[in-house]
C-alpha atoms as one frame of an Amber mdcrd trajectory, in Angstrom:
protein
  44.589  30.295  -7.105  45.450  31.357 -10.902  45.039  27.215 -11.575  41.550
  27.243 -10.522  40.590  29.691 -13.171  39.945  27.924 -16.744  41.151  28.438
 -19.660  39.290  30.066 -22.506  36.152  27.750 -23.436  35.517  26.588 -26.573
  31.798  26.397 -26.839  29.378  24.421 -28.764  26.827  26.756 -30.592  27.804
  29.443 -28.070  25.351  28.112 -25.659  26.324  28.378 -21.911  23.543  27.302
 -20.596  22.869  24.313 -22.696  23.254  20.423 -21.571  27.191  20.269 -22.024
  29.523  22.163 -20.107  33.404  22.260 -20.606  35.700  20.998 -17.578  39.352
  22.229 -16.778  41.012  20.083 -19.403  38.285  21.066 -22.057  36.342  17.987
 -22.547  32.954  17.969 -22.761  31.082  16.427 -20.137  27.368  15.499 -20.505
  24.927  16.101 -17.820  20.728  16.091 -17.268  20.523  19.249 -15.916  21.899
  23.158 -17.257  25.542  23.624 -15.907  27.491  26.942 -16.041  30.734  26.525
 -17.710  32.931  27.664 -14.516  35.467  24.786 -13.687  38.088  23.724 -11.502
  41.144  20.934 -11.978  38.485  18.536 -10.388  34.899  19.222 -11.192  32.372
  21.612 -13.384  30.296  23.793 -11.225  26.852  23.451 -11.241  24.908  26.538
 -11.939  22.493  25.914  -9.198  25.394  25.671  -6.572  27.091  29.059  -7.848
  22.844  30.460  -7.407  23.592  29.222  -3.718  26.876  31.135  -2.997  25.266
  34.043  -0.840  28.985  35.321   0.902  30.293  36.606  -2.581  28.223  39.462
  -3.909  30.238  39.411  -7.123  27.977  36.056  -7.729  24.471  36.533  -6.569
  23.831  37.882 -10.642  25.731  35.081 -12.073  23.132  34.050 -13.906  22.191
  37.482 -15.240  25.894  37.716 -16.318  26.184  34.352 -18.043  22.970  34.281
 -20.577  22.951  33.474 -24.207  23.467  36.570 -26.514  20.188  37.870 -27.842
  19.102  37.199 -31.632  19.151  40.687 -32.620  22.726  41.473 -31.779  25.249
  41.869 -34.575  28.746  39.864 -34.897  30.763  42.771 -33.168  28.230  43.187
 -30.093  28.224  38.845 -30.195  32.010  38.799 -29.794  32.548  41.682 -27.247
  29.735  39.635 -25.508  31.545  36.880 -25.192  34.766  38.216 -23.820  32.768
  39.604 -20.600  31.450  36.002 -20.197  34.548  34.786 -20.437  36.068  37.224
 -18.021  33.463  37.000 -15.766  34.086  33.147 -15.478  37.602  33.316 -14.824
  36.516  35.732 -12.213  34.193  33.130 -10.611  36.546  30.310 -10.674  39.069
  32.266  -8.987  35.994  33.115  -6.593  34.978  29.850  -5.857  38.666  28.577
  -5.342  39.049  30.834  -2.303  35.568  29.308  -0.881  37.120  25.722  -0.931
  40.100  26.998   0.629  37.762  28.061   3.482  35.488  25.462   3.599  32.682
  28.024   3.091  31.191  26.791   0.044  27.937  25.685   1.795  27.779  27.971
   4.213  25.025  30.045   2.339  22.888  26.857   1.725  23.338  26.008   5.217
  22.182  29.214   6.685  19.273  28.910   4.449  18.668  25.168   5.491  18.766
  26.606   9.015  15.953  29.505   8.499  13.838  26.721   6.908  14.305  24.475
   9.982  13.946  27.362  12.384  10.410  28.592  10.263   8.938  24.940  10.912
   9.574  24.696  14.774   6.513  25.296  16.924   6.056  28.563  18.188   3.846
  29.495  21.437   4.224  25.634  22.797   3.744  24.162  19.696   0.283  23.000
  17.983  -1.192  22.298  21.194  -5.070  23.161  20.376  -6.951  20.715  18.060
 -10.209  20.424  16.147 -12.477  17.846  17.848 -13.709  17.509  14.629 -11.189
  17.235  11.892  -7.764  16.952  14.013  -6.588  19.997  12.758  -3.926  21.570
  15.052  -3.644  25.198  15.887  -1.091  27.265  17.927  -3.561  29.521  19.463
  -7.198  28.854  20.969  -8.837  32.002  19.235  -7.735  30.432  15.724  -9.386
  27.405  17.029 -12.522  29.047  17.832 -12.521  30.600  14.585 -12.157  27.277
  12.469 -14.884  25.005  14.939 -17.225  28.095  13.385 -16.556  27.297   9.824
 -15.586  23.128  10.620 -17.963  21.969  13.475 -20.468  24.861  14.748 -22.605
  22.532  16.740 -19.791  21.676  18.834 -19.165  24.887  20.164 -22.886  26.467
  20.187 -25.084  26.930  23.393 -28.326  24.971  21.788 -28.237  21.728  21.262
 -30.409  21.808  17.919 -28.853  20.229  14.274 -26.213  17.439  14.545 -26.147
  17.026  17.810 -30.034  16.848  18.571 -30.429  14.636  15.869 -27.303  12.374
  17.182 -29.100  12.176  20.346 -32.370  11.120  18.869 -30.768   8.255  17.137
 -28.707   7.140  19.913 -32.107   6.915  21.762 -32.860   4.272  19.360 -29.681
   2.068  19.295 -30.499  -1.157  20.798 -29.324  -0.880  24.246 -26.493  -3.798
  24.209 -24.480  -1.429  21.348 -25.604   1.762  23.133 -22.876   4.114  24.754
 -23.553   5.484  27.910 -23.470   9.738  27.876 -23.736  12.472  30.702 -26.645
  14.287  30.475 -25.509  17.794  29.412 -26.184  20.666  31.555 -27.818  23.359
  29.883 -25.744  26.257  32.399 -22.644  24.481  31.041 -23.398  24.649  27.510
 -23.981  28.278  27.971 -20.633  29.021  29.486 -18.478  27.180  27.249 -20.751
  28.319  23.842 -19.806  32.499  25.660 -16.183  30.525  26.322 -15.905  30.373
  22.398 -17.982  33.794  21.859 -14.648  35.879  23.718 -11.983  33.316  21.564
 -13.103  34.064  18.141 -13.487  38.139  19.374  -9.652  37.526  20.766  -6.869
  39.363  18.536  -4.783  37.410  17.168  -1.471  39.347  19.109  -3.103  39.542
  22.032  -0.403  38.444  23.565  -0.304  35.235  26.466  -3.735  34.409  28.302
  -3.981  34.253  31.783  -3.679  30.554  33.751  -8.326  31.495  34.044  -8.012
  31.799  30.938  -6.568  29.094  29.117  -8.449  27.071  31.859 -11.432  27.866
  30.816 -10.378  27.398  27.412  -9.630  23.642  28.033 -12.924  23.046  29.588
 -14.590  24.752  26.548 -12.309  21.961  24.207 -13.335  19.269  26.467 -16.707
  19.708  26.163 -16.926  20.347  22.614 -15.059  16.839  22.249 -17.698  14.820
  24.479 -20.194  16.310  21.490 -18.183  15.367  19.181 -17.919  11.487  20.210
 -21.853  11.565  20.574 -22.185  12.510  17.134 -19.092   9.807  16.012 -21.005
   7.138  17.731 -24.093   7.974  15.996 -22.571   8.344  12.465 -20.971   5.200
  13.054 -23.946   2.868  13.829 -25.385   4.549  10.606 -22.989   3.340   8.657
 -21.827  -0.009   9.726 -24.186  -1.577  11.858 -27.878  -0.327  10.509 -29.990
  -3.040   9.429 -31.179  -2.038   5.520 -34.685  -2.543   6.608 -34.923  -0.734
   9.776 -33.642   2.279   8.566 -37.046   4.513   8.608 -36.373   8.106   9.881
 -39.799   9.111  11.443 -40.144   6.139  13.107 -39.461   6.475  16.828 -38.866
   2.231  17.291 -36.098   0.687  18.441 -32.912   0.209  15.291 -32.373  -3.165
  13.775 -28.774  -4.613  13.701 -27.243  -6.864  11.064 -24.682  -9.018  12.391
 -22.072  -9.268   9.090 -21.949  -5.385   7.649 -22.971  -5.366   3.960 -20.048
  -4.377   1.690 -20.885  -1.212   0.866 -19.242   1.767  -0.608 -17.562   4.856
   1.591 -20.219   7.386  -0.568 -23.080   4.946  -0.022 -22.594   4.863   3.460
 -22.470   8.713   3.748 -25.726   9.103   2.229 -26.977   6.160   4.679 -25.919
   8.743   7.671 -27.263  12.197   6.289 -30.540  10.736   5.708 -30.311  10.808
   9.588 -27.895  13.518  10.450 -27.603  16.732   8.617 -23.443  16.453   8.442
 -21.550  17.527   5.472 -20.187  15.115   2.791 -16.256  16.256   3.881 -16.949
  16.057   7.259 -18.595  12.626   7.573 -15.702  11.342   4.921 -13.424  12.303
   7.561 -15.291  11.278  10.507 -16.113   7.600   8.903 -12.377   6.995   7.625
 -11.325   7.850  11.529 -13.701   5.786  13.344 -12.794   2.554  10.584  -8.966
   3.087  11.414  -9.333   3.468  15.254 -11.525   0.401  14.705  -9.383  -2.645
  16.007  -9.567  -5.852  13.950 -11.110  -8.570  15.074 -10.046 -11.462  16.867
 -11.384 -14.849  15.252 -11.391 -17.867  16.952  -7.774 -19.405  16.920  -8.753
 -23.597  17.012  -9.168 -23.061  12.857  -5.559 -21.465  12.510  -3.772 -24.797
  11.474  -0.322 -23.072  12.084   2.856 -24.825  10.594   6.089 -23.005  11.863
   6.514 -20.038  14.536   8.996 -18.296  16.241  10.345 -14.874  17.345   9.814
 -13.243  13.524   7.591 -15.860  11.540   4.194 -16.872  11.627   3.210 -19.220
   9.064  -0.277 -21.026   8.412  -1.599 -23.398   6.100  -4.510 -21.851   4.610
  -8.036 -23.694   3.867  -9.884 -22.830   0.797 -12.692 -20.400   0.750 -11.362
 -18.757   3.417  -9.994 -14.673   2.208  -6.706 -13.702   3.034  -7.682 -10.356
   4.722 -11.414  -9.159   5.782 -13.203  -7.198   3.699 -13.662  -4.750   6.255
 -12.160  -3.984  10.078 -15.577  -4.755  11.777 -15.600  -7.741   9.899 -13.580
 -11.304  10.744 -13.627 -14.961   9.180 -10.271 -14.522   7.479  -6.757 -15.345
   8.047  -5.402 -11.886   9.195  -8.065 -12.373  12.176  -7.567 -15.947  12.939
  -3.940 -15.400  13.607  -4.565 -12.393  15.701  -7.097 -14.529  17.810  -4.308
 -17.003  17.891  -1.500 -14.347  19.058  -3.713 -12.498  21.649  -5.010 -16.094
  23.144  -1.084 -16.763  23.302  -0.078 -13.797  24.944  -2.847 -13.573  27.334
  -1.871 -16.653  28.553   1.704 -15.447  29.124   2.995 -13.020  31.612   4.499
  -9.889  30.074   3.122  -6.931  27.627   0.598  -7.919  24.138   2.562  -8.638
  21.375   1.463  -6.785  18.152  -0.786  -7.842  15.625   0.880  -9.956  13.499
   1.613  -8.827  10.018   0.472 -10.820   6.536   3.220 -10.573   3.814   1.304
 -11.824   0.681  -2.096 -12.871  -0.305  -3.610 -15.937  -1.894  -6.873 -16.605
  -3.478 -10.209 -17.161  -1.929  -9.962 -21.103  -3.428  -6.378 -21.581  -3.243
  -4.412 -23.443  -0.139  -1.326 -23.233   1.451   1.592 -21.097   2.935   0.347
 -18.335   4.235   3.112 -16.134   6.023   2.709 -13.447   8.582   5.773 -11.518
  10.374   5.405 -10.451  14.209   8.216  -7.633  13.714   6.890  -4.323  11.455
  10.471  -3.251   9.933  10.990  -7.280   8.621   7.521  -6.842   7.542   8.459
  -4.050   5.358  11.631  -5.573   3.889  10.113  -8.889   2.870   7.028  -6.840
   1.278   9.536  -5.108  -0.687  10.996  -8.751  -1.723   8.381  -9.760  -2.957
   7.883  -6.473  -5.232  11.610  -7.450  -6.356  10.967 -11.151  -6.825  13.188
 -12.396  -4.557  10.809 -14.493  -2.846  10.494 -18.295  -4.706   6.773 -19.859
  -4.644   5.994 -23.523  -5.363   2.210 -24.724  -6.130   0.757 -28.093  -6.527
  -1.683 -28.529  -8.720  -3.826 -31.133 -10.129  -4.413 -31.149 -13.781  -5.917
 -32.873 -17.263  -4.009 -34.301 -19.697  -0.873 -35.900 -20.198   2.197 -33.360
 -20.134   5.822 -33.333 -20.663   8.208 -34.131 -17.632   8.759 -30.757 -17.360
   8.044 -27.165 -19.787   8.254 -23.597 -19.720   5.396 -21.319 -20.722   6.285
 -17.473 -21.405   3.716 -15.603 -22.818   2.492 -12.349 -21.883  -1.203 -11.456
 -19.912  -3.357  -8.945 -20.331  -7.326  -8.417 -18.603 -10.072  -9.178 -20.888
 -12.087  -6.041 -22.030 -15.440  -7.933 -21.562 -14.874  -9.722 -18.290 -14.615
  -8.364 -14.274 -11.742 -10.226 -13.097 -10.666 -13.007 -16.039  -7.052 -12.269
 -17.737  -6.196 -13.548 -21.246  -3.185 -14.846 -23.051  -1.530 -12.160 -25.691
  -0.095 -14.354 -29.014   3.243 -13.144 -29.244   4.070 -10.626 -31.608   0.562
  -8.540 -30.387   1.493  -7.643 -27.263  -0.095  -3.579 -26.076   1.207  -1.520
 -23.571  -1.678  -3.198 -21.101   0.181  -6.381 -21.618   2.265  -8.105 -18.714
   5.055 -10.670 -19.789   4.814 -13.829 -17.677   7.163 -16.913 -17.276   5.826
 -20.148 -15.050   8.050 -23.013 -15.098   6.114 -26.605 -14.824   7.066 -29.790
 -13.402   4.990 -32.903 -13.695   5.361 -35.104 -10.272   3.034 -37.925 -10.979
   0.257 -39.125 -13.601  -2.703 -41.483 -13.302  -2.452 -44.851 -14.215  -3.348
 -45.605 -17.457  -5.852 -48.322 -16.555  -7.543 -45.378 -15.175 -11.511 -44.780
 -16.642 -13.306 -41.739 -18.245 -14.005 -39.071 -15.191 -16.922 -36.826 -16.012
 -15.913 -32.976 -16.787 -16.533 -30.233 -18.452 -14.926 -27.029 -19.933 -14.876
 -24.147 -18.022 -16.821 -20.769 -18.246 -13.759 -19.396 -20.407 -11.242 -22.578
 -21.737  -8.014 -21.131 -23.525  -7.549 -25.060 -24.595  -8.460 -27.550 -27.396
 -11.382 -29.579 -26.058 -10.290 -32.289 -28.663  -6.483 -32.465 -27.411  -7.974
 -32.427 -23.834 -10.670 -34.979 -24.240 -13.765 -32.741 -22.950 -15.565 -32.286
 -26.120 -16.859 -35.819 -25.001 -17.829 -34.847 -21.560 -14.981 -37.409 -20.134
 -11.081 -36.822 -19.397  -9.199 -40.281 -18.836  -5.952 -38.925 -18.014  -4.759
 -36.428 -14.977  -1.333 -35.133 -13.638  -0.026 -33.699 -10.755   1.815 -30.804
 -11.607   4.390 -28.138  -9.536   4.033 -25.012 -10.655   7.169 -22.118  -9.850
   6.126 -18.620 -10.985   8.904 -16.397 -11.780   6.500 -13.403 -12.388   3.853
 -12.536 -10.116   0.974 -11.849 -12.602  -3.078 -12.646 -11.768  -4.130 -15.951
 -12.471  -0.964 -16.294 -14.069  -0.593 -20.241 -12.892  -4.005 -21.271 -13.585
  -3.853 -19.213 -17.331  -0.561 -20.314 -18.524  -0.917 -24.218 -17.232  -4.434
 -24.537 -18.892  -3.275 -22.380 -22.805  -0.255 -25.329 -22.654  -3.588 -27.486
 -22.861  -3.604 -29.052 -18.804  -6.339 -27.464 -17.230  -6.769 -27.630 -13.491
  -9.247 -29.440 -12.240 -12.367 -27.448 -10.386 -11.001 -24.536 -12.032 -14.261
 -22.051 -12.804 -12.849 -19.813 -15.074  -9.661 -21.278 -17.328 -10.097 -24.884
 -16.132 -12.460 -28.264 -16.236 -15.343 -28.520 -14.347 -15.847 -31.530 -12.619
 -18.000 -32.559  -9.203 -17.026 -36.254  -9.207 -13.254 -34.878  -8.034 -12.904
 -30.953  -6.754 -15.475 -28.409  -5.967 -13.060 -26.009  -5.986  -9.619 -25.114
  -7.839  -7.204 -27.732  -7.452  -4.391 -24.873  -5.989  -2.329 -25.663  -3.231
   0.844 -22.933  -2.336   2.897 -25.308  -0.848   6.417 -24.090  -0.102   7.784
 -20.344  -0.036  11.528 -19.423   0.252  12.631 -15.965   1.151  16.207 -14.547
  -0.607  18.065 -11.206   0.662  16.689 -11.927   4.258  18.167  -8.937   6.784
  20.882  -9.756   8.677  20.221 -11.057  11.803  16.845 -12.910  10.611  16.663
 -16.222   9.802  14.127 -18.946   7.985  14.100 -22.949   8.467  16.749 -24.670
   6.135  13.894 -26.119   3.898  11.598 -23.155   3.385   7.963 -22.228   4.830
   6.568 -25.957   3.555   2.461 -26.466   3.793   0.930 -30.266   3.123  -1.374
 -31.023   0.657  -5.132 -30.447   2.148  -7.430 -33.393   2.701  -9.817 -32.774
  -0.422  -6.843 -32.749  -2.906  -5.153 -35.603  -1.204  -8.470 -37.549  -1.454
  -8.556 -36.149  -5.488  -4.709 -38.026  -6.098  -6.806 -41.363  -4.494  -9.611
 -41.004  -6.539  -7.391 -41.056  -9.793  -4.818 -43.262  -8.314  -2.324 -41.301
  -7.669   0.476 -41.850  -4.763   0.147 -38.990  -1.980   3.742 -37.833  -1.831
   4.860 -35.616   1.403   5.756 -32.148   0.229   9.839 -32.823   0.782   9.449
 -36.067  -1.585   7.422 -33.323  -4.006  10.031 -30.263  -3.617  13.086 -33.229
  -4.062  11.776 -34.059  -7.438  10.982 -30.705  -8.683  15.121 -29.428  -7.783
  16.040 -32.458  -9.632  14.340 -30.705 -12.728  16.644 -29.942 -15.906  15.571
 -26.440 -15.857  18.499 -24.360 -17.173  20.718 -22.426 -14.985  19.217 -20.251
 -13.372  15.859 -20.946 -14.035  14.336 -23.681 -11.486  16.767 -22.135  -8.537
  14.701 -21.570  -4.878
């Protein structure tokens, strides 16, 4: 045991608690956090650890014994100080030896781990009594009472005046195909349960167990009090989601008026929509609206639009049309992709025997304009991993698109982004040397596929709203572009607009592109954007992809584009051939 103690320390500007403590063969060690400088042949002691040895009372003032000498105290009082530290370290390395040698070293951080673990445990049958209201769980019904008071008063009062009166009223008014069907409330009952809550909140809070009448009655009280509480969700919730804006008058006594497609509106808006109805709080309608929109279930689109390319156990992948979103804007709301392919799952598995399969998850996003691979997973904990992937990069993307001008066979553009100060959405290239702290560096590797003839006559553009391009180089200061290229475009970074920025500052601006591109209605009303393969790297064991990738074909209105400039309609595994054969360096083009 007289080898565990160390030798005498040589210290570095005599401060023991600094960021450098000395180990058994004196060496200093560097660490991030304050170490005492106790050591044995193996390891230096952290402070905090020596805080947590409760079975030695020689240790539980360590850190009152080891402390820097105070700035008063003369050379004599400095130097006898530092032979009790000194001491008293030897002392605590021979101390901590023996708790090794027993295995006891964590046996006062375990019993504390323990007392934690034992203090979070329900007590009394656990948190068995909840608010109606706000969820809020309880151990005992006469804390519940007491909170409903403060939280929800209407639900546990004998009247029926404030919320829920006014709930009522409107509910009168819902049109009667949206209109949920109530019990009329029995004025004797409401009594009961409102004296029910009376003798809770008057309850001590060690009262001690309530009889089997008692908690009975209790339940019934809760019960009740819920049934209120779903009239007055009901209510809130036609205020705010399904209220026409122009039959919203409050003393009129005719019949509500229902708008099909929500509005997008605002949570705050849609509070002050309900309270000009119902005299709620703001916290407690906040609450009440974000519960109602997450026990909301999405909706189901029709599935014959879902033009689905691969599927099995895991994957679900779609080629998605443009102007069509990604995800809804709201729950309520459908005509996107996340609710076509849940139409398409729940009309598959209702035609198959056996349980509903999940809704199935989307991975990524794409734009409103752009096309392409789309890919959902059916299994939540693959779900996570590949969304984490993607935050990694290890996911390759590959997009088609088609451009103006006459580029290189192939060329890199790296150049960081940053979002313009005076525009909502648009992002801007930073001139190296000037990038700020907003700025995002960017890399998009290019490959050109094919080019328009050059017999091929003046097509009628124009520059875009914002064109980070020479019109001269580009041909649009005449109004004309004579030359167009198909282009593959592999983003290494995941950046906004970052294809459609860097493609059209290297002077090839997509086509139909409203914001960085040219404008022309001869060839695409829209971007010319198509996603059209997507590889997945550092898969989970066990999970699988096809050989080739998640591969989506060119749409119809870019395929008619390449025939309009006469341009050959290559399949997607002709495309994705040519762009591996690129002389990207290593490393670089790899998917």
């Amino acid at each position: 045991r007289e080898s565990w103690a160390p030798r005498r320390p040589r210290w570095e500007g005599g401060a023991i608690g600094s960021e450098r403590a000395y180990d058994s063969t004196r060496c200093l060690t560097s660490r991030p956090v304050h170490w005492a400088a106790i050591a044995s042949p193996c390891r230096v002691w952290p402070l905090r650890m020596l805080r947590a040895a409760r079975p030695l009372r020689s240790l539980r003032s360590l850190s009152r014994w080891i402390e820097r000498p105070a700035a008063g105290q003369n050379t004599a009082e400095k130097r006898r100080g530092k032979a009790v530290r000194v001491r008293r370290s030897r002392a605590a390395g021979r101390a901590m030896a023996a708790m090794v040698e027993e295995d006891s070293w964590d046996t006062g951080r375990e019993k504390k781990r323990t007392r934690m673990k034992k203090s979070k445990e329900p007590k009394g049958g656990g948190m068995e009594w909840a608010c109606p209201a706000c969820a809020q769980g309880v151990r005992y019904p006469e804390r519940l009472a007491r909170h409903m008071v403060r939280c929800c008063p209407e639900l546990c009062a004998a009247s029926t005046d404030g919320p829920l009166g006014q709930a009522r009223a409107v509910a009168g008014r819902i049109p009667k195909e949206l209109r949920t069907r109530a019990a009329p409330e029995d004025p004797g009952e409401a009594e009961r349960h409102g004296l029910c809550w009376r003798d809770l909140r008057a309850r001590p809070n060690k009262a001690g167990p309530m009889t089997p009448d008692e908690e009975r009655r209790a339940r019934e009280a809760l019960a009740f009090a819920a049934a209120r509480e779903d009239e007055i969700r009901s209510a809130a919730s036609f205020l705010a989601f399904h209220l026409s804006s122009d039959g919203a008058d409050v003393d009129s006594e005719s019949e509500f008026k229902v708008q099909q497609t929500p509005v997008t509106l605002s949570l705050p808006r849609r509070i002050e929509r309900v309270r000009e109805h119902l005299s709620l709080g703001t916290d407690r309608l906040t609450k009440m609206l974000k519960l109602y929109i997450r026990s909301e279930p999405l909706v189901a689109d029709d599935a014959g639009d879902f033009d689905l390319v691969y599927e099995d156990d895991v994957w679900l992948c779609a080629n998605k049309p443009p102007f069509v979103r990604t995800a809804p804007r709201h729950r309520f709301e459908g005509n996107s992709m996340v609710n076509r392919a849940i139409g398409y799952v729940r009309g598959k598995s209702g035609a198959q025997d056996g349980p509903p399969q999940e809704n199935p998850r989307v991975l990524h996003r794409l734009d409103m304009d752009t096309s392409g691979v789309l890919l959902y997973s059916k299994d939540r904990d693959v779900a996570a991993h590949v969304q984490g992937l993607f935050r990694e990069r290890k996911v390759s993307k590959k997009y088609l698109c088609i451009c103006c001008g006459d580029p290189p066979p192939h060329f890199v553009v790296d150049t960081a982004l940053e979002r313009m100060e005076d525009h909502e959405v648009a992002m801007r290239v930073v001139p190296s040397g000037r990038e700020t702290s907003q700025s995002k560096p960017s890399k998009t590797l290019f490959v050109t596929v094919a080019r328009s003839p050059k017999g091929l006559g003046p097509v009628g553009a124009r520059p875009s709203e914002l064109h980070p391009y020479d019109l001269a180089k580009v041909g649009l200061d005449r109004g004309a572009c004579a030359s167009f290229c198909l282009i593959c475009a592999i983003p290494l970074t995941g950046r906004t607009h970052q294809i459609r920025l860097h493609v059209a500052s290297a002077g090839f601006p997509i086509v139909g592109d409203s914001l960085y591109g040219a404008l022309s209605d001869e060839l695409m009303p829209r971007q010319a954007l198509h996603a059209f393969k997507l590889t997945l790297g550092g898969l989970p064991e066990g999970v699988s992809q096809p050989g080739t990738g998640f591969l989506a074909p060119l749409p119809r209105d870019m395929a008619s584009c390449l025939g309009r400039l006469g341009m050959e309609c290559k399949s997607v595994e002709e495309i994705d051939s040519i762009v591996r054969a690129a002389p990207f360096q290593e490393g670089e083009g790899k998917s």
